[in-house]
TISERO-778172 format. One record per residue (C-alpha): residue in three letters; x, y, z. Coordinates in steps of 0.05 Angstrom, whole numbers, plus 5000, padded with zeros to 4 digits. Layout:
! TISERO-778172
alaXYZ ...
END
This chain:
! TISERO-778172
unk238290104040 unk231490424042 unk224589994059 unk222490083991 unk229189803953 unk229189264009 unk221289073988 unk222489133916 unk228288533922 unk224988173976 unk219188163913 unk223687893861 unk227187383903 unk219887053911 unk218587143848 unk223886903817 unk223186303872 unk216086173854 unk216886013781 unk222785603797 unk218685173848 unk212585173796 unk217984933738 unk221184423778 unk215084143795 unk212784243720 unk217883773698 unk218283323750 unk210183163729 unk212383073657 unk218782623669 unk213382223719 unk207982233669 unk204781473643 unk202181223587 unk196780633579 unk195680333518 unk191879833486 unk194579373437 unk189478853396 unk191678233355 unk188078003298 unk188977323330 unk184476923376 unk186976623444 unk190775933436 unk194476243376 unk201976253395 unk204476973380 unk198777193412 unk200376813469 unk207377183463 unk204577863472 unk204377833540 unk211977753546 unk212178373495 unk207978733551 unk211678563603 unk218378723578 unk214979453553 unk213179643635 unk219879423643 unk223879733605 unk219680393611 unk219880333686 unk212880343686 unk211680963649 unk208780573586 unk203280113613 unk200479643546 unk193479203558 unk193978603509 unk186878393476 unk185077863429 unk181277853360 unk175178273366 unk175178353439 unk175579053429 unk173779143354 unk172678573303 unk178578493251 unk175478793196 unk176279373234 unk182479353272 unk186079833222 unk181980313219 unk180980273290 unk188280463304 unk189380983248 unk183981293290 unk187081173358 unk181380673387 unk186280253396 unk193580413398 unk197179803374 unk195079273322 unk198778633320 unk196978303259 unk200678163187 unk200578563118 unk196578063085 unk189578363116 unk191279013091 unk193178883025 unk187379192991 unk189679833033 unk197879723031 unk198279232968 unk206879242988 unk202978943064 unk201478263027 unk209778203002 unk210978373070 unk207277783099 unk211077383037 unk208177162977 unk208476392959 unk215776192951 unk218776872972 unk221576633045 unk224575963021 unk231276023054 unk235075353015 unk241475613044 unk240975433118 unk238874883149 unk235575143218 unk229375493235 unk232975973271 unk238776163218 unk232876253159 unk228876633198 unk235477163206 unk236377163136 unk229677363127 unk230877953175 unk237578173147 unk233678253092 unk228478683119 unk233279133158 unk239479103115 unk235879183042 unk232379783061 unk225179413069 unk223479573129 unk224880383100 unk219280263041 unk214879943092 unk215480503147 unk214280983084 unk207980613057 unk204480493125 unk205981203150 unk201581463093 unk195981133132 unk197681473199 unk201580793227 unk209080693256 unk211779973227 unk214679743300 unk218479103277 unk216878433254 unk215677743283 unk215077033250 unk209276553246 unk214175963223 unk212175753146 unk204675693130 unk202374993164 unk196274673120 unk192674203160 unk187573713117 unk182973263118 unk186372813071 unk193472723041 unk194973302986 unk201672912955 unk201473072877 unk199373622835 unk192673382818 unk190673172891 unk189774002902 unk183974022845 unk177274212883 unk179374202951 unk177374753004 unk181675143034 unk181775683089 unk187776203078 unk187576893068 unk191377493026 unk194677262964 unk194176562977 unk187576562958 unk189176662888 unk195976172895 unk191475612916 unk185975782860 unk190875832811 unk194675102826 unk186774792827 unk183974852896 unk178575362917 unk181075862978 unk176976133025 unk176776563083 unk173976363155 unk175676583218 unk180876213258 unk176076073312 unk170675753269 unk176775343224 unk175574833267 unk168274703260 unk167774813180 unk174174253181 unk169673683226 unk163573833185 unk165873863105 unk165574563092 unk173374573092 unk178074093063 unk184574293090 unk185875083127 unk192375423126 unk194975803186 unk201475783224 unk203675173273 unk198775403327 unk193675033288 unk195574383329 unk199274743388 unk193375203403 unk187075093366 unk187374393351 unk185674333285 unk189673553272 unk183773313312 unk179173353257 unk184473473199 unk191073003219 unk195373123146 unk200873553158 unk200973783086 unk208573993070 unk208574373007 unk215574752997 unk213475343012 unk216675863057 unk220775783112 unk217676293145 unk212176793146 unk211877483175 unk207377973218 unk208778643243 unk207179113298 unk203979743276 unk202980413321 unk197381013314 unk202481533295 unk200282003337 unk200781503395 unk207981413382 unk210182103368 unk207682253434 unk211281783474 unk218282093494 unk224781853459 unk227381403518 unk220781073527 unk220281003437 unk226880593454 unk224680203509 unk217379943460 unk223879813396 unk227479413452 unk221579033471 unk218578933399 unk225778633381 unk225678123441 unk218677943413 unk222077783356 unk226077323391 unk221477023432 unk216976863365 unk222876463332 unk224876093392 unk216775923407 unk215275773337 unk221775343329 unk219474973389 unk213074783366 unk214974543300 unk219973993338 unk214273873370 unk210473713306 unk215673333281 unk214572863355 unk208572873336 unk209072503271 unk213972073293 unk208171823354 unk203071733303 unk198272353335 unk199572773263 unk200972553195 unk205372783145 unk203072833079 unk209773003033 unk207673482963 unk212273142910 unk218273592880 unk214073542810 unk208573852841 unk212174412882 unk216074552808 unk208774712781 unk207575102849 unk213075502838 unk212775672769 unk206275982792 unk207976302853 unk212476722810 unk207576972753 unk203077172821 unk209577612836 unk209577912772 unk202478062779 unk203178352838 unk208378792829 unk205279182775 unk199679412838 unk203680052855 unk210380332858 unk212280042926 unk210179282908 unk215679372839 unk220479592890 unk219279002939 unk219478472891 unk226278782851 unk228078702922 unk226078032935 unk229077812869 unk235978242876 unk236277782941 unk233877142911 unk237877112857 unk231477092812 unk231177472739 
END
């Protein structure tokens, strides 16, 4: 073999060495690469499923083996909520942790999501646990969770999964027990309820969760609707001790929702490990919020919270116009008709 020939495959051996080493080492810097995200609720601290996030978190570095490292903020600590969609269609922040009902003017199908008066009364279990899986079958087995994937991905945003708030918990200042006790009174809510609670008589309102508390002590609020962290976190039965308990729904819903971009990014294996983690969030919101309601009901039995019980004539008249609101609201676009033929396919409602 001559010099030359002996050069010329002494050169492609190194070559061909070279860009194997530079590959190898390619890949092994993409299978090692990390991600850090940031994740804002629309929730203040003290509120449970914000609380909860950090066990949501923790089960995302685990499950990604560290590769997918998510910071947890509260309301505004990053942008103020008015802005927290907008703020993750843009990428600013890469998870929002919220519910539909704040984007209803964006999504109108966001404010079914987050369940209209009446929509999540679940008469055929007993448990807080066995109505809130109903309520999920529903999303995942009636092909909800499809039309909300569809409608939120217009906006540039994944739908991760869901996660309960318990039912809406009204905390007042005085007992709300018949159908006329509602007329004139001042209440905090947000979303559709608004117009349910102007429509049976009272006047809603929006204020922050962190300032409920104040407008309740001084008069400017009557009674404020949230979930059961109103006692368990912000404290609100100091100042407001009726437990009002109005028939409404069992539960109430919130979601997880992803810059698309963000997501699209992340590798398959590490998209399973956030779905593993949102779905133990899930969990972790039904067993937290179940909790705390037993702990409400101690609570009434010890005298610290009172109950104040909305009679069945009044919740008939509730009712009645909880579902002309559904009618009204499912003429907003094509997706809210197709969530509330939904909703009534699975209700049993004409």
């Amino acid at each position: 073999m001559s010099k030359l020939t002996l050069f010329r495959k002494l050169t492609i051996i190194f070559t061909v060495f070279l860009f194997c080493a530079v590959f190898t080492i390619g890949s092994s810097n993409a299978a090692e690469k990390k991600y850090r995200w940031k994740l804002q609720s629309g929730y203040p601290h003290g509120d449970l499923s914000f609380e909860l996030l950090k066990g949501f978190a923790a089960d995302v570095k685990k499950f990604s083996d560290g590769k997918l490292v998510i910071s947890v903020f509260a309301d505004a600590e990053i942008v103020p909520l008015e802005q927290l969609f907008e703020s993750t269609q843009r990428g600013v922040i890469d998870i929002l942790h919220c519910m539909g009902a704040f984007w209803g003017g964006i999504v109108p199908v966001g404010e079914i999501e987050f369940g209209i008066p009446f929509a999540y009364t679940i008469g055929e279990e007993d448990t807080f646990d066995a109505k809130a899986e109903v309520i999920r079958n529903f999303y995942y087995e009636k092909g909800f969770v499809d039309l909300l994937r569809q409608e939120y991905g217009k906006h540039g945003l994944h739908w991760l999964d869901m996660h309960t708030y318990g039912g809406p918990f009204v905390l007042s200042t005085k007992p709300l027990n018949t159908y006329d006790d509602w007329k004139g009174i001042k209440i905090r809510d947000e979303g559709i309820y608004t117009q349910f609670h102007n429509m049976i008589g009272a006047r809603g309102t929006y204020v922050s969760g962190g300032e409920a508390y104040m407008a309740l002590k001084l008069g400017t609020l009557d009674a404020s609707q949230w979930d059961i962290s109103a006692i368990s976190g912000l404290k609100w039965h100091e100042v407001a001790p009726y437990w009002v308990k109005a028939g409404d729904n069992d539960h109430v819903i919130g979601h997880m929702l992803i810059n698309d971009k963000s997501w699209k990014k992340l590798p398959p294996d590490l998209q399973k490990a956030v779905e593993k983690a949102a779905k133990n969030y899930w969990s972790a919101t039904v067993k937290g919020y179940g909790e705390e309601f037993n702990n409400a009901k101690k609570m009434v039995s010890d005298g610290t919270l009172k109950q104040s019980q909305v009679s069945p004539e009044a919740i008939k008249k509730h009712k009645e116009i909880a579902y002309k609101i559904w009618d009204e609201v499912s003429k907003r676009d094509e997706a809210s008709a197709k969530a509330i033929k939904m909703i009534k396919e699975w209700r049993g409602i004409k």
